[in-house]
C-alpha positions in Angstrom: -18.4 -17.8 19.3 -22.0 -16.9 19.1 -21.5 -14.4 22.4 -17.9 -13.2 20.9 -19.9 -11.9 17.7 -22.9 -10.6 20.0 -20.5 -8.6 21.7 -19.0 -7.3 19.8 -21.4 -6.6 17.0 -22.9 -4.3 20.0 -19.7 -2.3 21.1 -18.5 -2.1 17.3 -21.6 -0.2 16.3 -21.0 2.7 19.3 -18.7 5.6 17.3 -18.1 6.7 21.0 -16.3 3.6 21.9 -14.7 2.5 18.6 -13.7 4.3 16.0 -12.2 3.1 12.4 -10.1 -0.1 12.8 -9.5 0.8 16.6 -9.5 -1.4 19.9 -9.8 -5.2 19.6 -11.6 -8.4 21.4 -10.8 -11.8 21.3 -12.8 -14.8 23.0 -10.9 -18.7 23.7 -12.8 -20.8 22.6 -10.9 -24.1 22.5 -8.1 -25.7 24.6 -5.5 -23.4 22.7 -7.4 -21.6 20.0 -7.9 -17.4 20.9 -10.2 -15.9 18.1 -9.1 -11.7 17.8 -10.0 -9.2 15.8 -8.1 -9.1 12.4 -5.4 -6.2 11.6 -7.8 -4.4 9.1 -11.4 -5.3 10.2 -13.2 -3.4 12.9 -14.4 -4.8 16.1 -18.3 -4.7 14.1 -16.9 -6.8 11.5 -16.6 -9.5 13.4 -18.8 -12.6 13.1 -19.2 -15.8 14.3 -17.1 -16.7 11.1 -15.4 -13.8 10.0 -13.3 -10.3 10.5 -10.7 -12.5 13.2 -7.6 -14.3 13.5 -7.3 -17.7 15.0 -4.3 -18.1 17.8 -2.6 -20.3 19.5 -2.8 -18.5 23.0 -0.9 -20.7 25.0 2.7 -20.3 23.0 1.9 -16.6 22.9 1.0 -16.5 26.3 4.3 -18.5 27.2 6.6 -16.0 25.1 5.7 -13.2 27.0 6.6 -15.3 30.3 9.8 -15.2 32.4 11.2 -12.5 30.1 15.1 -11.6 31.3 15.8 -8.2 30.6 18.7 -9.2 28.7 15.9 -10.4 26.3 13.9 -7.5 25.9 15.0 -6.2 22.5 14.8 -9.0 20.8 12.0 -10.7 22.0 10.1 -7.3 21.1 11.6 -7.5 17.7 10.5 -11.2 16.7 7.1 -10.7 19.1 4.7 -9.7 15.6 6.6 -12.7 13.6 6.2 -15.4 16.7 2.5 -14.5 16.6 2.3 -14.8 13.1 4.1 -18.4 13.5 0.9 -18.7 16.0 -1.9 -18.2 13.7 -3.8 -21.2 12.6 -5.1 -21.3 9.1 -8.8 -20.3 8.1 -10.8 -22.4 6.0 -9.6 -21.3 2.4 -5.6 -21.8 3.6 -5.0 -18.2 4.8 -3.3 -16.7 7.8 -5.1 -13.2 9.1 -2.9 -10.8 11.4 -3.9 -10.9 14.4 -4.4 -7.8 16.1 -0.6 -6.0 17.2 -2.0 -6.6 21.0 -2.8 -10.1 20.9 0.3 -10.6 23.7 -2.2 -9.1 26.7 -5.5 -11.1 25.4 -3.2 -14.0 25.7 -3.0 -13.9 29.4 -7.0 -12.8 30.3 -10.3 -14.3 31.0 -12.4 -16.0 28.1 -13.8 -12.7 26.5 -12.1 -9.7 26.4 -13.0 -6.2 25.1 -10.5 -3.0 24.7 -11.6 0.1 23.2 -11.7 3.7 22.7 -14.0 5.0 24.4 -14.6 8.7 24.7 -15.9 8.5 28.5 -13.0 6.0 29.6 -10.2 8.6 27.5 -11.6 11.8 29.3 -9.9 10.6 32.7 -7.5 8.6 30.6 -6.1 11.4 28.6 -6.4 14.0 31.9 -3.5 14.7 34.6 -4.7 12.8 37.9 -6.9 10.5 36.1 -5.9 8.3 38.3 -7.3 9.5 41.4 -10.0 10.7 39.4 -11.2 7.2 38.5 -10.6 5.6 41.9 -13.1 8.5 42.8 -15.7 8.0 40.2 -15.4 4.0 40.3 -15.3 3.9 44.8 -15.5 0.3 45.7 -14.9 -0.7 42.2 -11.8 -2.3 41.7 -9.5 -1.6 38.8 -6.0 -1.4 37.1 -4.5 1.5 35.8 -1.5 1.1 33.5 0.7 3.8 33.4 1.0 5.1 29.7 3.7 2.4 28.1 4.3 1.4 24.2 1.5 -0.8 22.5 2.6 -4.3 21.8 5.2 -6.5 23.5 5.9 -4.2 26.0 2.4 -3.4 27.2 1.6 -7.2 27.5 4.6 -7.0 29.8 3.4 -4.6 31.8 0.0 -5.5 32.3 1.3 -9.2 32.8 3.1 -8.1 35.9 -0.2 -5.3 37.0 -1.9 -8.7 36.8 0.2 -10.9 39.0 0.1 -8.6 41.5 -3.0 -7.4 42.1 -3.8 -11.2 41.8 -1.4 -11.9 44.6 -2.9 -8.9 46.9 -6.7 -9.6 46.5 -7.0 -13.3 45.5 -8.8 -12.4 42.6 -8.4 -11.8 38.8 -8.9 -7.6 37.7 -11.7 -7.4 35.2 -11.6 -3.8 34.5 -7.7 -1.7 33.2 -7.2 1.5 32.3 -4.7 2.2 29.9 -3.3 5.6 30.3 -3.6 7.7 27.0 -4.8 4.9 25.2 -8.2 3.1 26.1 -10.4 0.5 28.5 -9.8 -3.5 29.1 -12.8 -5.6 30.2 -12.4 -9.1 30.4 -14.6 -11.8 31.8 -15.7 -15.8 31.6 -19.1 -14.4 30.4 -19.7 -12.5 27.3 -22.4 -10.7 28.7 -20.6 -9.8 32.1 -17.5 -8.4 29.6 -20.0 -6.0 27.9 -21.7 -4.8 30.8 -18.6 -3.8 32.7 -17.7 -2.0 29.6 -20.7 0.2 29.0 -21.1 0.6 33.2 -17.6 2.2 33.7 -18.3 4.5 30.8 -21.3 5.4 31.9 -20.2 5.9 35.3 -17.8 8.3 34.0 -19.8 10.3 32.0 -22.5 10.8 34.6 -19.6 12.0 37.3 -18.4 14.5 35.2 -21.5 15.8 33.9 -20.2 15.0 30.5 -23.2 15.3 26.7 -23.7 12.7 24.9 -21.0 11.8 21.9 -22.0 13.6 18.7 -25.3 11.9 17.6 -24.3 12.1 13.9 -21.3 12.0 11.8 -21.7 13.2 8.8 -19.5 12.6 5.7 -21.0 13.9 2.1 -19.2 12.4 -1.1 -18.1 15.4 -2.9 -15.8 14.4 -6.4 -12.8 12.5 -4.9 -13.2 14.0 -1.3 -15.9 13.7 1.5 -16.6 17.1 3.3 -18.0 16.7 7.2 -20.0 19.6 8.0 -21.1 18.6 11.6 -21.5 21.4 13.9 -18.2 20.2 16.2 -15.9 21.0 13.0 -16.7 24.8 13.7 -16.4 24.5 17.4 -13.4 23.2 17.5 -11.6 25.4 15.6 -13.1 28.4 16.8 -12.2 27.3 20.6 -8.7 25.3 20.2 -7.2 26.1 16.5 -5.8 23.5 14.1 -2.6 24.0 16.0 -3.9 21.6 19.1 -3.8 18.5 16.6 -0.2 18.8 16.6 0.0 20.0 20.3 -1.9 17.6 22.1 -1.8 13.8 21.3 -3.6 12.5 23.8 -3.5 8.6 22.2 -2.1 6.4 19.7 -4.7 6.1 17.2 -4.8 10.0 16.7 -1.5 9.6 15.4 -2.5 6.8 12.8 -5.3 8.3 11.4 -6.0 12.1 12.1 -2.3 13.1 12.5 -1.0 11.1 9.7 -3.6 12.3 7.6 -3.0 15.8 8.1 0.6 15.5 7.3 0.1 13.5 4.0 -2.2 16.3 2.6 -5.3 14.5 2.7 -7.4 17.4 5.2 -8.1 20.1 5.0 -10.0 22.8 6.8 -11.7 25.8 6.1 -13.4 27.7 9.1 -16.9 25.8 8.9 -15.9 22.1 7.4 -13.4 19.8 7.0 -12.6 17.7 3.7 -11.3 14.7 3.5 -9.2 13.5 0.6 -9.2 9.5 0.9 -11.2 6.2 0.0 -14.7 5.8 2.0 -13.4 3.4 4.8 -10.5 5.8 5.1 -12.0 8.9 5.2 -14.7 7.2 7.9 -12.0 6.5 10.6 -10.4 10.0 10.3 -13.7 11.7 10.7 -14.5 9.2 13.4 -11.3 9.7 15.1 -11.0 14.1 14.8 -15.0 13.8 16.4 -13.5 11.4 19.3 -10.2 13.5 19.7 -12.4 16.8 19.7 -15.3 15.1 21.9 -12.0 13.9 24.6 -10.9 17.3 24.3 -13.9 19.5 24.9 -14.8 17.0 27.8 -11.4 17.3 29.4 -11.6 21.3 29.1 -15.3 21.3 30.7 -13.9 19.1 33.5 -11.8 21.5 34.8 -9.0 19.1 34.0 -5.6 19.7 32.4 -4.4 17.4 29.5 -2.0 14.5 30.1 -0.3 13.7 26.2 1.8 11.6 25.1 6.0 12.2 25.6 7.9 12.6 22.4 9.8 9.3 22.8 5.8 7.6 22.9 5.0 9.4 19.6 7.7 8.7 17.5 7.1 5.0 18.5 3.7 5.4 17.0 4.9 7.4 14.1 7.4 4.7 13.6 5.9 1.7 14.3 5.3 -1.3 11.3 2.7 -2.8 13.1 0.3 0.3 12.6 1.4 1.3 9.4 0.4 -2.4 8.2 -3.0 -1.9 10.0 -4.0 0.9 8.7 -2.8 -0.1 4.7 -4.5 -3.1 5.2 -7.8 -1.1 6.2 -7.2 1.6 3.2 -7.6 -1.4 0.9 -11.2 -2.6 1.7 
């Protein structure tokens, strides 16, 4: 457990890989026992003790085996209350939620990390990313998971990614792309896990050519609002317009916290700054989030790359979805 928290104590404290509650990692550390990253903490509040769930990972691994298609829809339905029946108590008697994509850690190597990161989500979030990151990544070898609803039915289909690369190569895949969404590392060593994580990022970055995320984020407490005044704010606007929020949702967590945001009221813009109407923690992963979604952007444009979003049907999943509406309440309360 010492590793888990070293790890992720390091990745949780880069804004270009994780931002608000986003990503998760998880580390087995006994016979059946998976610790992951709490619904509601970040991946930097994780400790040795604290910030994560306790699983059993065998039964959850088990439900999401030798699924029949005749029991998709409800095995999706009861997946979040099966994992819940899964969690072990902590010390004091209570149960933590486990983090909504427990299902794939389930079925990994000892340590796993997923995140955000603004490098991986520039070839994530383009058309032909792809081909683009079989480029970039040469002898590398990788998975790339065609975009697919977080959850049950991403476990699914990264279980089956899994099996069959395994059955082609001999050998377990330690790095997956998830299209429009993030990066997967997973590894027997901690340190191994965190190194394939920064290396692919940095890989990316220096193949395209891409600067350095935004070296500060800024939020100033003004009355019952923050206001960001970060140079990006400006640039954005005066090179995509407001309107791209809306028009381009290139991943899920833009529709949790910067979307959702902007359609309860609680931004708004003016053509230098953007304020922020929310509590601290809130207000934190919004910013963090519209710097990410305007850094992916930006990068994508400089590229010379066109934008692959999300469909309609994936949004209103999103949009829809109890698992991240719990997530994000549970976060808005700390």
């Amino acid at each position: 457990m010492r590793n888990f928290a070293k790890m992720c104590a390091q990745i949780g404290d880069m804004k270009d890989y994780v931002q608000g509650g986003g990503g998760n990692a998880s580390c087995k550390h006994s016979e059946n026992k998976m610790a992951i990253k709490a619904s509601g903490f970040t991946i930097g509040e994780i400790t040795e003790t604290s910030g994560y769930a306790d699983v059993d990972y065998i039964k959850i691994r088990e439900y999401h085996t030798d699924v029949k298609e005749n029991e998709l829809t409800e095995r999706e339905a009861n997946s979040t209350p099966f994992t819940m029946s899964c969690v072990f108590p902590d010390a004091d008697g209570n149960k933590l939620r486990p983090s909504v994509e427990t299902g794939f850690h389930s079925i990994m190597k000892k340590y796993v990390m997923h995140t955000h990161p603004v490098y991986a989500n520039t070839i994530t979030c383009a058309a032909g990313g792809r081909e683009l990151a079989e480029t970039i990544l040469g002898d590398t070898d990788f998975l790339w998971i065609s975009y697919i609803n977080p959850g049950f039915s991403l476990t699914l289909a990264i279980k089956e990614a899994i099996e069959q690369y395994e059955s082609h190569t001999g050998a377990f895949p330690k790095i997956i792309f998830l299209e429009n969404h993030g990066l997967i590392t997973t590894s027997d060593d901690a340190d191994e896990c965190l190194e394939l994580h920064i290396q692919v990022n940095e890989k990316i970055k220096k193949h395209l050519g891409a600067s350095d995320f935004y070296q500060r984020i800024n939020l100033k407490e003004d009355g019952d609002s923050f206001i960001c005044t970060d140079s990006y704010v400006a640039d954005f606007i005066n090179c995509f317009g407001l309107d791209e929020i809306e028009k381009s949702v290139l991943y899920p967590d833009q529709l949790v916290y910067l979307n959702a945001a902007m359609k309860d009221g609680k931004i708004s813009f003016t053509d230098k700054h953007l304020e922020i109407k929310a509590q601290k923690k809130e207000a934190s992963a919004i910013i963090e989030t519209f710097a990410a979604f305007c850094y992916v952007l930006t990068a994508i444009k400089n590229a010379g790359l066109s934008v692959h979003t999300m469909d309609d049907a994936a949004t209103g999943f999103i949009n829809n979805w109890e698992s991240e509406k719990y997530r994000k309440s549970i976060a808005n309360r700390k």
